[in-house]
C-alpha positions as CSV (number, residue, x, y, z in Angstrom):
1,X,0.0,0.0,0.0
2,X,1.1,3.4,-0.9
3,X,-0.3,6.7,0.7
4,X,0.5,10.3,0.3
5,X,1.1,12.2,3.2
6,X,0.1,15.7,2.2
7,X,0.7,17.5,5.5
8,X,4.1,16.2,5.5
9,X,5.0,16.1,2.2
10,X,6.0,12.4,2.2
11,X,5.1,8.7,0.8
12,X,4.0,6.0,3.2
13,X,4.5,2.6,2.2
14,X,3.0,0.0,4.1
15,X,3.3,-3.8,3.2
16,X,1.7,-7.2,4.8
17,X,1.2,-10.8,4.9
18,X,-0.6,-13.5,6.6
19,X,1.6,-16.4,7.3
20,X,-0.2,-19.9,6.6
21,X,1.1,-21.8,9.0
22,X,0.9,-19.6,12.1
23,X,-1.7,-17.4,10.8
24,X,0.1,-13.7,12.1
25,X,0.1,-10.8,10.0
26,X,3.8,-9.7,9.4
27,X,3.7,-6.0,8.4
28,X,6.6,-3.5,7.1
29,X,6.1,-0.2,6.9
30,X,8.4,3.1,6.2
31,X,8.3,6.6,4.1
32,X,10.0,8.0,1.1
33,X,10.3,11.2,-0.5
34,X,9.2,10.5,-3.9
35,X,6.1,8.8,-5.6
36,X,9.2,7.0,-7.3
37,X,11.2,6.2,-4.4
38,X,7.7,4.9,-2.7
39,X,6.8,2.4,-5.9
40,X,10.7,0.8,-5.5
41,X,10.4,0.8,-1.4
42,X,7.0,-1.2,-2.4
43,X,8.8,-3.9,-3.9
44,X,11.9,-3.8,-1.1
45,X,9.2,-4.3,1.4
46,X,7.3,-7.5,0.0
47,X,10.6,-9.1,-0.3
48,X,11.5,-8.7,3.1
49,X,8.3,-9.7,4.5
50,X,7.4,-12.8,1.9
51,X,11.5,-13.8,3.1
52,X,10.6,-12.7,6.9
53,X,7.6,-15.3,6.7
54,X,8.8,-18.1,5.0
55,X,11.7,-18.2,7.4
56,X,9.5,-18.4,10.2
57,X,7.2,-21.4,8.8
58,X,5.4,-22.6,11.8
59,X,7.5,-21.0,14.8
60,X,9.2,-17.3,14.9
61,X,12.5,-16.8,13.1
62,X,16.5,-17.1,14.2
63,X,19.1,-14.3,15.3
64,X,20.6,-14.5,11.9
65,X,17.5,-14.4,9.8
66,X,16.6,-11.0,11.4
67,X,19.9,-9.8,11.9
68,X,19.4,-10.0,7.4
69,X,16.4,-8.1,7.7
70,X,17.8,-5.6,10.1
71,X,20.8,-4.9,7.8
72,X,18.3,-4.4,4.5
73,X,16.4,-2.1,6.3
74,X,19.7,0.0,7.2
75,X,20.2,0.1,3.8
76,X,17.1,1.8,3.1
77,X,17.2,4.4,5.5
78,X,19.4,7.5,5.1
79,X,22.2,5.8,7.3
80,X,25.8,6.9,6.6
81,X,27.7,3.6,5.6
82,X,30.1,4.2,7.8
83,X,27.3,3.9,10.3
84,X,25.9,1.1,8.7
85,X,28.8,-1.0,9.1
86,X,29.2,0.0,13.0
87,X,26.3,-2.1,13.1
88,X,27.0,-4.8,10.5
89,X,30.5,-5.2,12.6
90,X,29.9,-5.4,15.8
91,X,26.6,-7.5,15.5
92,X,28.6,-10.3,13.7
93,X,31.2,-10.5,16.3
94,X,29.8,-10.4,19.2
95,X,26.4,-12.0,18.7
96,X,26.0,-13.7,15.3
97,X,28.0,-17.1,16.3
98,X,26.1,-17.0,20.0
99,X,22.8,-16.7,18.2
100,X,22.7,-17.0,15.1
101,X,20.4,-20.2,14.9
102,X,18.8,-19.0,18.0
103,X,15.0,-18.3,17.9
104,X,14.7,-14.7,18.3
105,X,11.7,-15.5,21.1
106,X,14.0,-17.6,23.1
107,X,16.7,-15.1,23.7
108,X,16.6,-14.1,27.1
109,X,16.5,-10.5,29.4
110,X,19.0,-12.5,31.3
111,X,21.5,-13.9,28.5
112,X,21.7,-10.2,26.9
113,X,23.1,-9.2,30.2
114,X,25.4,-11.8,30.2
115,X,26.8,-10.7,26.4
116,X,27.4,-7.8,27.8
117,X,28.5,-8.3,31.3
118,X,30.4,-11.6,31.6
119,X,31.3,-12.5,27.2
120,X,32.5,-8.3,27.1
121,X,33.9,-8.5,30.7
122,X,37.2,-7.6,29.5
123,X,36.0,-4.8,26.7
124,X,35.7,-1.0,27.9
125,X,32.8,0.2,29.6
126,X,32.0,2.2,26.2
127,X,32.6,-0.8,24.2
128,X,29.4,-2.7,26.2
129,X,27.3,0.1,26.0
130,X,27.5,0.4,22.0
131,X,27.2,-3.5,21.9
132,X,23.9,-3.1,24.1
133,X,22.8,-0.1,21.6
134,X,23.2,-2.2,18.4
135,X,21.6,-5.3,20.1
136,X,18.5,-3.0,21.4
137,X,18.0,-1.4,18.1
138,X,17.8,-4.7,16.2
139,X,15.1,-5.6,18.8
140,X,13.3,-2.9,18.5
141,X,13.3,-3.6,14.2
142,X,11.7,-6.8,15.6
143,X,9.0,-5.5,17.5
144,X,8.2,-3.3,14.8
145,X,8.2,-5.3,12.2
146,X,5.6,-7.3,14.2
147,X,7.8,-10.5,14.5
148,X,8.2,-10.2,18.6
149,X,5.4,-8.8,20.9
150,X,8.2,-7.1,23.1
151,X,11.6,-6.8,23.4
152,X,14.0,-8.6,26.1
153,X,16.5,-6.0,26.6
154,X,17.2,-4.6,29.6
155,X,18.0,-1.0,30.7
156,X,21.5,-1.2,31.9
157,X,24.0,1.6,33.6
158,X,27.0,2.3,32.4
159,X,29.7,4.4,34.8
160,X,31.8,5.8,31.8
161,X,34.0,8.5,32.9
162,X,34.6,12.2,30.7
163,X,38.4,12.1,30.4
164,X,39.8,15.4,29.1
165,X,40.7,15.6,25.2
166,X,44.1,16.0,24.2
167,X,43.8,19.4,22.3
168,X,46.2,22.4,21.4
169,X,46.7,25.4,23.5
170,X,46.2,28.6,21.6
171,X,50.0,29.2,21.8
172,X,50.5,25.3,20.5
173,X,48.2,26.3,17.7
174,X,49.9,29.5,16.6
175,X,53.4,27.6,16.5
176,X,51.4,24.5,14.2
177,X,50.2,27.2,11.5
178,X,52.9,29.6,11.7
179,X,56.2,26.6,10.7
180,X,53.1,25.1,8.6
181,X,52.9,28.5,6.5
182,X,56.9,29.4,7.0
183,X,57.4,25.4,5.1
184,X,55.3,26.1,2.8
185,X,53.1,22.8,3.8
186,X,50.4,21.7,1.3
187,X,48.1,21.1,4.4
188,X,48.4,24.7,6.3
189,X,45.2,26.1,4.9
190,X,43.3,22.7,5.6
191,X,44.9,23.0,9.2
192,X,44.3,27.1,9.3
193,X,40.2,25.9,8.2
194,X,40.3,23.6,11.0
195,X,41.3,25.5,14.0
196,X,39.5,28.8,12.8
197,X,35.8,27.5,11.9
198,X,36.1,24.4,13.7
199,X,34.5,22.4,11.4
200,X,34.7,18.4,11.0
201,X,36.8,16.8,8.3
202,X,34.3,16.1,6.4
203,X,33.0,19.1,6.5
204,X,36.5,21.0,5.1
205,X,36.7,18.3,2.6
206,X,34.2,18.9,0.2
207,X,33.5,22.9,0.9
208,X,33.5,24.8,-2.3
209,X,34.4,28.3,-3.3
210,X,30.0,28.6,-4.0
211,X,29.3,28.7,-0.4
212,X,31.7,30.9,0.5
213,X,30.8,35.0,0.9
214,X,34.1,36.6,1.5
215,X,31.8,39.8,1.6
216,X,30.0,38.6,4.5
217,X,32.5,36.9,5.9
218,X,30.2,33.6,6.1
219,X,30.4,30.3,5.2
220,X,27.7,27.9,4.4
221,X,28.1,24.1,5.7
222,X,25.6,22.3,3.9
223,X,27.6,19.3,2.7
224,X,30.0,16.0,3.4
225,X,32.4,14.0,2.3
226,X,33.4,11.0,3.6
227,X,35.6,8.2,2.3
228,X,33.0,5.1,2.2
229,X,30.2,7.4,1.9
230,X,31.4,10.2,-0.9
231,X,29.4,12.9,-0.8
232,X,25.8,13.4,1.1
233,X,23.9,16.9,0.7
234,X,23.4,16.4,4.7
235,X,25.6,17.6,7.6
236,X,26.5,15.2,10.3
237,X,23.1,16.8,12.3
238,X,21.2,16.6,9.0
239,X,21.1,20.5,9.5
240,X,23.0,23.4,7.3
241,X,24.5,26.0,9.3
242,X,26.9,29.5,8.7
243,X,29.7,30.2,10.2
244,X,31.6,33.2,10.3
245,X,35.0,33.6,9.0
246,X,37.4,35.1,11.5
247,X,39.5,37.9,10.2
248,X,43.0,36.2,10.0
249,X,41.5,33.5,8.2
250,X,39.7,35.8,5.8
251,X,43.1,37.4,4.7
252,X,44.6,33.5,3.8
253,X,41.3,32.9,1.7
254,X,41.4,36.3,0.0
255,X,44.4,35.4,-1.0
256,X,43.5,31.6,-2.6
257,X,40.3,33.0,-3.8
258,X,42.9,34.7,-6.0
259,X,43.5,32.1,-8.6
260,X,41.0,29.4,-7.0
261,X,43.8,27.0,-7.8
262,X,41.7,23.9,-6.4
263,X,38.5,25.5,-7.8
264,X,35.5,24.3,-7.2
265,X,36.7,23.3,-3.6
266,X,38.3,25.8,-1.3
267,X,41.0,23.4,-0.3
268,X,43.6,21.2,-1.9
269,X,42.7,17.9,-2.9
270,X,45.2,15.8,-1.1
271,X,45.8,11.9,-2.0
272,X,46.1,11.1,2.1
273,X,43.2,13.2,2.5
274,X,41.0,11.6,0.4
275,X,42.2,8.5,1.7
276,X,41.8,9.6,4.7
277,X,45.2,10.0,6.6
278,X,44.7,13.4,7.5
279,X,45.3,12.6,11.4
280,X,48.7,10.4,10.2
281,X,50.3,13.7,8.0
282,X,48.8,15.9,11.5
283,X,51.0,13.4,14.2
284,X,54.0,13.2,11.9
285,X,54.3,17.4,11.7
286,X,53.3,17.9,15.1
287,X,56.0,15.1,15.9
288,X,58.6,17.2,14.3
289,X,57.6,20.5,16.1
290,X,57.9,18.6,19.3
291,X,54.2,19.7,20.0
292,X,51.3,17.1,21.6
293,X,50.2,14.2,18.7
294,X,47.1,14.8,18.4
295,X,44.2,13.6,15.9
296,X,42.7,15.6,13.1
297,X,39.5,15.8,15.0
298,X,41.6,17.7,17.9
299,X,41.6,20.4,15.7
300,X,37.9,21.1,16.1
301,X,38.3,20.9,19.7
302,X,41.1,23.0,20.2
303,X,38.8,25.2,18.2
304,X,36.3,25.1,20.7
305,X,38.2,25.2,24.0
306,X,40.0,28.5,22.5
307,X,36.7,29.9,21.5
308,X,35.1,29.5,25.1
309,X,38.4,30.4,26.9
310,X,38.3,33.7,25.0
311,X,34.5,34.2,26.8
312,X,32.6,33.4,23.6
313,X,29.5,32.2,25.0
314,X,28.7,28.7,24.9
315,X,25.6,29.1,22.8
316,X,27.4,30.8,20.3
317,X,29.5,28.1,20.3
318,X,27.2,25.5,20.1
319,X,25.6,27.1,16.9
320,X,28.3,28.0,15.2
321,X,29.9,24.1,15.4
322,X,27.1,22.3,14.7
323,X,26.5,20.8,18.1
324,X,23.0,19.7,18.8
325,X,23.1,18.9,22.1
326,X,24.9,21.0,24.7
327,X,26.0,18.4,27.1
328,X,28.4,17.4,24.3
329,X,30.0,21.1,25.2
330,X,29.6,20.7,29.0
331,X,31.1,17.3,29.3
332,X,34.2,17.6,26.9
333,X,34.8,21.3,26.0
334,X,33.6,23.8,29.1
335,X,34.6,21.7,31.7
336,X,38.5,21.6,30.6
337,X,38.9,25.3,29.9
338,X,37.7,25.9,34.0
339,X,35.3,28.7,33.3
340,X,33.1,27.2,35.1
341,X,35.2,27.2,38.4
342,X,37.2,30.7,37.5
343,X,37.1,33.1,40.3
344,X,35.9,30.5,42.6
345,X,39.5,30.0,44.5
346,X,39.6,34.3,45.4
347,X,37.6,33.2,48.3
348,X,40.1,31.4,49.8
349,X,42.2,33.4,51.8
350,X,43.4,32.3,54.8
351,X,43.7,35.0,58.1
352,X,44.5,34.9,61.4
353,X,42.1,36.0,64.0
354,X,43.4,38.8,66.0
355,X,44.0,36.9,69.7
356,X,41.7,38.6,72.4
């Protein structure tokens, strides 16, 4: 069944089946964009469902049966593949040999506790909580896909400690562009974009002369590239945002915009950065200015520990990287620059009481 969603603008597609042998209704159902995109989804979803039902004959189906349809019906959703194969991964190893011939109604609250708690004993506390995610959302496909009535797993806590992040101090990241510039290295205005907008790597990568407004002084982040994915229309938050361009970054790409050398793209294209070595070239030339190794991705927080330091407030911030949630900022940014506790330590001083 197709049907047009005209307050939303969207196509639901809705397919069923009665199984013969155990006489329950197996139904799909999911939304596309296009009358196009609906009639294909049609056809994805009577496969899975006529395969979802003759691998259940007369009794429900096994681990590795759904763990097939769960993976199909990644594919059809607007998943990064990079995300997709989180999944695919770390479902195969940790639960496809312990289940995988397993009814799905016959795996227990209990034994899902014990994947995580006694077979992951030895894996990090954030390693058993992503295992625990993967294994919920699977059962959740389940229960809506009508092949389980509930799902068995359990709400568990997870004590994970915020470590700081090894970033750059603004002095750090003065030395890093200055010898970068001074060598004339092919990776100093990907590592100047970096620590002045604070954007993600794959958000540098594809950015095109278009969607900049030297003008202004804005920049529109509306795409990304990634290496398994190529390019996706979508930012990481599925949301386009502008950033502003901060004056010593504006002279470097007044400069570029000059002859647009790499034109359309802002940046050079790089063989390790497509391939995506960019944190191997970062270690190696921080290694050699005897600075901290850190990773590419250490740039965007150096970024923003600078720009909260410096008393830029933290919903400015937030906006202007892309953040979505602001306990992201709070946990790993705020609480290593010690704003929070600035000023709090002039209270302490110590003084004798005058003997009577």
């Amino acid at each position: 069944m197709i049907k047009k969603d005209q307050s939303r603008d969207i196509w639901i597609v809705q397919y069923s089946v009665r199984n013969k042998a155990t006489k329950k209704v197996k139904t799909l159902r999911r939304i596309a964009r296009t009358e196009s995109a609906a009639r294909t989804l049609e056809r994805q979803l009577k496969e899975e469902v006529l395969n979802a039902t003759r691998a259940m004959g007369d009794q429900d189906m096994s681990w590795g049966d759904l763990l097939r349809l769960f993976f199909a019906d990644l594919e059809n959703r607007d998943y990064a593949q990079a995300t997709i194969e989180n999944y695919r991964s770390c479902l195969v190893a940790h639960t496809k040999e312990k289940w995988a011939h397993r009814k799905i109604s016959s795996i227990t609250t209990q034994e899902i506790r014990d994947l995580v708690r006694v077979d992951l004993v030895n894996k990090s506390r954030s390693h058993q909580k992503s295992v625990l995610k993967f294994v919920r959302a699977v059962f959740n496909f389940a229960t809506e896909s009508r092949f389980l009535d509930r799902s068995p797993v359990p709400k568990m806590q997870f004590r994970i400690g915020t470590k700081f992040k090894t970033v750059l101090t603004e002095n750090q990241a003065v030395h890093l562009l200055t010898k970068a510039r001074e060598y004339g290295h092919e990776w100093f205005p990907i590592w100047m974009c970096a620590i002045y907008l604070g954007c993600r790597n794959e958000e540098l990568y594809p950015l095109c002369w278009a969607n900049v407004d030297l003008a202004r002084r804005l920049i529109r982040i509306v795409e990304t590239w990634t290496k398994k994915d190529g390019l996706r229309d979508l930012t990481k938050t599925g949301e386009d945002r502008v950033v502003e361009i901060p004056l010593q970054l504006l002279v470097v790409l007044q400069e570029m915009s000059i002859n647009k050398e790499h034109a359309p793209y802002v940046l050079p294209r790089i063989d390790e950065w497509a391939g995506g070595r960019q944190a191997e070239v970062l270690r190696m030339f921080l290694l050699g200015l005897n600075l901290p190794s850190v990773n590419f991705h250490a740039l965007r927080a150096t970024w923003a520990t600078i720009m909260l330091t410096k008393g830029v407030e933290l919903a400015k911030v937030m906006k202007l990287g892309g953040w979505k949630s602001i306990k992201t900022l709070n946990e790993h940014y705020l609480r290593q620059t010690g704003i929070e506790i600035r000023g709090a330590s002039d209270k302490m001083v110590l003084k004798a009481e005058n003997p009577e």
